[in-house]
C-alpha positions as a Markdown table, in Angstrom:
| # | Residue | x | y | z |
|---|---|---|---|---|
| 1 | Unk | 79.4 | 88.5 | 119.7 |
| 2 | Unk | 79.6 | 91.9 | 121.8 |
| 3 | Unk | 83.0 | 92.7 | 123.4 |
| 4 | Unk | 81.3 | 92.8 | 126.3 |
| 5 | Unk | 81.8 | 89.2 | 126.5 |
| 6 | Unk | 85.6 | 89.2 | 126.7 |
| 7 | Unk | 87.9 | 89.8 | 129.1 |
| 8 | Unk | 91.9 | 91.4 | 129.7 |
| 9 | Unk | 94.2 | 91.2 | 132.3 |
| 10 | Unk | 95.0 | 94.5 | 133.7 |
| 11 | Unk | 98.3 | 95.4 | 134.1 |
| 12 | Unk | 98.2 | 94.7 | 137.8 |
| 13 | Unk | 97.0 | 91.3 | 137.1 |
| 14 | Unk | 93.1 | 91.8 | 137.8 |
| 15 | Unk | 90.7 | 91.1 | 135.4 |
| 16 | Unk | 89.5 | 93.9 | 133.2 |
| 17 | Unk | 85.8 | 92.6 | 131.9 |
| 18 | Unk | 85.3 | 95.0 | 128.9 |
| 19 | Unk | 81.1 | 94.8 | 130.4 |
| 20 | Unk | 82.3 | 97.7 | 132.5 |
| 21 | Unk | 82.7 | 100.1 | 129.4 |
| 22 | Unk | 78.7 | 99.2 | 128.6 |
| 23 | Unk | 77.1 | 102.4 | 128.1 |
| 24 | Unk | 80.3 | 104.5 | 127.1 |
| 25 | Unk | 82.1 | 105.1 | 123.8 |
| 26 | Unk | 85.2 | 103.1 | 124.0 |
| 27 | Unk | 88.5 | 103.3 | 121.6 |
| 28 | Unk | 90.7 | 100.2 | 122.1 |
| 29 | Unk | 94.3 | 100.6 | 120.5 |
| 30 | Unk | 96.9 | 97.4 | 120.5 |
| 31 | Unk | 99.7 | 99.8 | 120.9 |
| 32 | Unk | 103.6 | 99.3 | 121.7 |
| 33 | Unk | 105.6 | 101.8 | 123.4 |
| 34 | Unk | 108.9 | 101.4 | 121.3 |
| 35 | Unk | 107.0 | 101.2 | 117.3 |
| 36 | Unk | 108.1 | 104.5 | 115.6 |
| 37 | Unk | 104.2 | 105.0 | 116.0 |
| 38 | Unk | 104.5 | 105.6 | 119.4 |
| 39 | Unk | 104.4 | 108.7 | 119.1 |
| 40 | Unk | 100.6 | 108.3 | 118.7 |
| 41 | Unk | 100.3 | 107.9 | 122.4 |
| 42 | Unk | 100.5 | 111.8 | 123.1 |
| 43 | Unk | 97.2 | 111.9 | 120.6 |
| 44 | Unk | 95.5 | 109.2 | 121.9 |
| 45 | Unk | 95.5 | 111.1 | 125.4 |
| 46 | Unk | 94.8 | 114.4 | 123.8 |
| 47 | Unk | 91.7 | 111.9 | 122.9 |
| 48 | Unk | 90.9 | 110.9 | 126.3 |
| 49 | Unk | 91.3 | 114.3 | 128.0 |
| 50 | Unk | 88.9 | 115.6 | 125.6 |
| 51 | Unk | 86.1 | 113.2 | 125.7 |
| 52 | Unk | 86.4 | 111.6 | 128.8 |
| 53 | Unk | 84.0 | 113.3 | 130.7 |
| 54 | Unk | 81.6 | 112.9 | 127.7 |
| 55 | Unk | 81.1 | 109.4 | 128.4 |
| 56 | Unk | 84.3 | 108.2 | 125.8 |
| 57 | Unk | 86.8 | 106.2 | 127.6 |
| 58 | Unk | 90.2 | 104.5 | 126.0 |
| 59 | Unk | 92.3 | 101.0 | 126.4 |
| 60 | Unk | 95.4 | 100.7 | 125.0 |
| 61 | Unk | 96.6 | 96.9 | 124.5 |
| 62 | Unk | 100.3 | 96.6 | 123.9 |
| 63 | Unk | 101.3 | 94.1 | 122.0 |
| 64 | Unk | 105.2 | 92.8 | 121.0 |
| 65 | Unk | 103.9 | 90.7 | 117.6 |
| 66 | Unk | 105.6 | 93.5 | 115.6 |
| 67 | Unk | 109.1 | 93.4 | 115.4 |
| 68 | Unk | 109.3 | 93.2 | 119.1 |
| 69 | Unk | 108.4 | 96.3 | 120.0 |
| 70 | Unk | 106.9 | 95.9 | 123.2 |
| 71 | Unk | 109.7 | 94.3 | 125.3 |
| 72 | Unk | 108.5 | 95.4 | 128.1 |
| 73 | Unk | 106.2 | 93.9 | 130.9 |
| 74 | Unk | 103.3 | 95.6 | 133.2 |
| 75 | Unk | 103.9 | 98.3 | 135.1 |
| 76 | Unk | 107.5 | 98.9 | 132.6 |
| 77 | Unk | 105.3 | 99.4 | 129.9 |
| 78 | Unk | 103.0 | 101.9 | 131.9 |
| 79 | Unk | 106.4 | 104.0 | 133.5 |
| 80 | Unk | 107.6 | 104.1 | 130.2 |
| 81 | Unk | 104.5 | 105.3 | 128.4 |
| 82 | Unk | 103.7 | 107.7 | 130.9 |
| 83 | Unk | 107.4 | 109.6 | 131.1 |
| 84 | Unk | 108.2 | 109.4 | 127.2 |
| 85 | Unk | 104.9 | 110.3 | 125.8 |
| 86 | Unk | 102.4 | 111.5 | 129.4 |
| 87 | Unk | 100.0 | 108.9 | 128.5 |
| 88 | Unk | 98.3 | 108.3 | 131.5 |
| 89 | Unk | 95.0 | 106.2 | 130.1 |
| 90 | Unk | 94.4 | 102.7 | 131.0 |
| 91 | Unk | 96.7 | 100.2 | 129.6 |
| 92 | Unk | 96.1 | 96.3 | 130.0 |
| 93 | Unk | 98.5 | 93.9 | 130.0 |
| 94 | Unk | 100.4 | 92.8 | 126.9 |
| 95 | Unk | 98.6 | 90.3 | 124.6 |
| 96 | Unk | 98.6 | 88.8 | 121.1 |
| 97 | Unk | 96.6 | 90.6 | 118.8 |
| 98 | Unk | 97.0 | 88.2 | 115.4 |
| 99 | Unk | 97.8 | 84.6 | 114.9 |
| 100 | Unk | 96.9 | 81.6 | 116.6 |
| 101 | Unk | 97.7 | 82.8 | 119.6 |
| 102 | Unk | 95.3 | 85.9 | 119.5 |
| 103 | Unk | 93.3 | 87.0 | 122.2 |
| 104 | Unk | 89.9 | 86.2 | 121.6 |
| 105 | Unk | 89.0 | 90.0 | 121.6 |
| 106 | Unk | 90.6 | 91.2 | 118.8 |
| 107 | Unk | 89.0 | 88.2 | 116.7 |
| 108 | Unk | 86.2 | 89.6 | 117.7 |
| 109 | Unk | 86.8 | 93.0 | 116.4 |
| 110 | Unk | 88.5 | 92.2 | 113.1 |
| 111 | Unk | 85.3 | 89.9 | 112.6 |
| 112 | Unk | 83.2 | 93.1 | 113.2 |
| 113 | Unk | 85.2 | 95.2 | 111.7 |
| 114 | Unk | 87.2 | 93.7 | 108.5 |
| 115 | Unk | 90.6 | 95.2 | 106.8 |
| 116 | Unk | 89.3 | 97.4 | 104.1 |
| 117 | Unk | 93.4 | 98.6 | 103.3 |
| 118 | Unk | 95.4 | 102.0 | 104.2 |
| 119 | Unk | 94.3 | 105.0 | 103.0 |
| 120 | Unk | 96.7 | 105.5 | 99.8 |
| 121 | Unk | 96.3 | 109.0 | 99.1 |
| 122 | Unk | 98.5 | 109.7 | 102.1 |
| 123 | Unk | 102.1 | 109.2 | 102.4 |
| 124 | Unk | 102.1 | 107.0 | 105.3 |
| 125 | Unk | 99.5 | 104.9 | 104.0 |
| 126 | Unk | 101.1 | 104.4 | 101.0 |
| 127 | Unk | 104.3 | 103.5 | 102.9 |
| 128 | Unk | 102.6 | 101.3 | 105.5 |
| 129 | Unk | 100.9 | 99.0 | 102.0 |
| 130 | Unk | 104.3 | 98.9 | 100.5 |
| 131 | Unk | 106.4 | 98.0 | 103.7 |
| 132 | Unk | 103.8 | 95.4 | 104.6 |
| 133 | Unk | 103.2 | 94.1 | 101.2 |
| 134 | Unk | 107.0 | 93.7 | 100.5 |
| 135 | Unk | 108.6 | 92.6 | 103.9 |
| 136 | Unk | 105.5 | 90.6 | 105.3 |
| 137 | Unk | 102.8 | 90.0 | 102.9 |
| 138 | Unk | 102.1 | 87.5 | 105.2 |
| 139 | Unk | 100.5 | 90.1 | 108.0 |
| 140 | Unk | 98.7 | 92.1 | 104.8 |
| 141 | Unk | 96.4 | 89.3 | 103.9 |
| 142 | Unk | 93.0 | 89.2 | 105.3 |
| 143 | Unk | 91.6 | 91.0 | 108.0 |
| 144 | Unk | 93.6 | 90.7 | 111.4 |
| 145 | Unk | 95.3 | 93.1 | 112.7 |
| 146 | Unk | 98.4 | 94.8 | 110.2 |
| 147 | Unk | 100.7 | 96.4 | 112.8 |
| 148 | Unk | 100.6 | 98.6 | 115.9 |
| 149 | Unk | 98.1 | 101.0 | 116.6 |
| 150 | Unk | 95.3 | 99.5 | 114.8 |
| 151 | Unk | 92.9 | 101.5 | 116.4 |
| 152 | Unk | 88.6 | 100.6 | 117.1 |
| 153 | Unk | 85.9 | 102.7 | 118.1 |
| 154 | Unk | 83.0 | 100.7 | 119.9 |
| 155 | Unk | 79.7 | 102.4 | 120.5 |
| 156 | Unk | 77.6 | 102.1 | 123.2 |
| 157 | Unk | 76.2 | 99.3 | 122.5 |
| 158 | Unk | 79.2 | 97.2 | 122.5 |
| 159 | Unk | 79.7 | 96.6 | 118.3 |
| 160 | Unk | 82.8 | 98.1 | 116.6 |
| 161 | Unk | 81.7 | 102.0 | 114.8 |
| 162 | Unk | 85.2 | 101.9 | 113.2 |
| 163 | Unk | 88.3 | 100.8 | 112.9 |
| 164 | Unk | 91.4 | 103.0 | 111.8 |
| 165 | Unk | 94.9 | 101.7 | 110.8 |
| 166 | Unk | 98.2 | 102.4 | 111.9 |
| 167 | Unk | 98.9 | 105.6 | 109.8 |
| 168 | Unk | 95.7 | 107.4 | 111.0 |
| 169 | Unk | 96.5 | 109.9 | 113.4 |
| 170 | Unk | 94.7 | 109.9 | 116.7 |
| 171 | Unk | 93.9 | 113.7 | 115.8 |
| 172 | Unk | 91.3 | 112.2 | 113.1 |
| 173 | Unk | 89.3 | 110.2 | 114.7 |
| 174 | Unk | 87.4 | 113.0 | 117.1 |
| 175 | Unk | 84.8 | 114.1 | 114.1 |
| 176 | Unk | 83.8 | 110.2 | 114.8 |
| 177 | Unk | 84.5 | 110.0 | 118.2 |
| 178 | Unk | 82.2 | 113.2 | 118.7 |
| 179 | Unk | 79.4 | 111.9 | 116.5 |
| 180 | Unk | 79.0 | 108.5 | 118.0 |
| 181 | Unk | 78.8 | 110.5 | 121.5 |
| 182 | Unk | 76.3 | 112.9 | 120.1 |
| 183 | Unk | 74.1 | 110.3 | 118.7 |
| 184 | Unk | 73.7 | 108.3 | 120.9 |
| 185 | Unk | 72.8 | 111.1 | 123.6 |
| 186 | Unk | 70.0 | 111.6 | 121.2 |
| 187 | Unk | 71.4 | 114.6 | 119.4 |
| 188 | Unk | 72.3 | 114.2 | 115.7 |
């Protein structure tokens, strides 16, 4: 099933159908402004300012599943995101992203795109395996979503090109960012 099939409320309330990112290179993040990742949101606009014009676009998703850090609602969340870290790219309105209660979206992407762990030879994603694996091994089995900013590239074409786990950086995903966009504008 395409994502193009699904579809988010915006923070405002209106529909966002994910058929109007056909065509473009999209990175959707289930983020939450008060995660000691949050800090991720300055790189995941450094992100959109670089690509945007290149047919990339972004959509954050917060989410409070993880130790409540997204208390928030709507247009809070987007104030909040926009004077702590200037993140100014779309944001839809908070949703369950694992558990029964998940948005049909992000069963879609895990499906596409399973869990294949954290990268271990860093730090962080050695820390992220331990902390998840002691405190909720629960969250670590299988392949939903692990925590906040779980991030996934779709191509053009509406399938999932990637999908990067908490610890990754936003920095690291432009070498795959930039050559989904060059391939499929018939360069490399």
């Amino acid at each position: 099933m395409s994502i193009y099939e699904h579809e988010l409320q915006g923070m405002d309330g209106e529909p966002i159908a994910l058929s109007a990112y056909r065509g473009k290179v999209l990175l959707i993040v289930n983020t939450a402004s008060r995660c000691g990742y949050a800090r991720q949101f300055a790189g995941l606009q450094r992100l959109y300012d670089a690509y945007r014009g290149q047919g990339f676009e972004l959509l954050g998703v917060p989410c409070n599943q993880f130790n409540a850090k997204e208390p928030e609602d709507g247009e809070a969340i987007r104030a909040y995101c926009e004077e702590t870290f200037g993140a100014a790219f779309p944001l839809a309105a908070k949703v369950d992203v694992t558990g029964a209660s998940a948005h049909p979206l992000f069963a879609c992407l895990t499906g596409q795109a399973p869990f294949r762990g954290f990268d271990t030879t860093t730090e962080n994603g050695r820390w992220m395996r331990d902390f998840l694996q002691t405190r909720y091994p629960g969250l670590y089995a299988g392949n939903g979503i692990k925590w906040n900013f779980t991030k996934f590239l779709i191509g053009r074409d509406g399938e999932v090109a990637g999908r990067f786990e908490t610890p990754e950086e936003p920095e690291t995903l432009a070498p795959a960012i930039e050559a989904l966009l060059a391939r499929e504008r018939g360069g490399v």
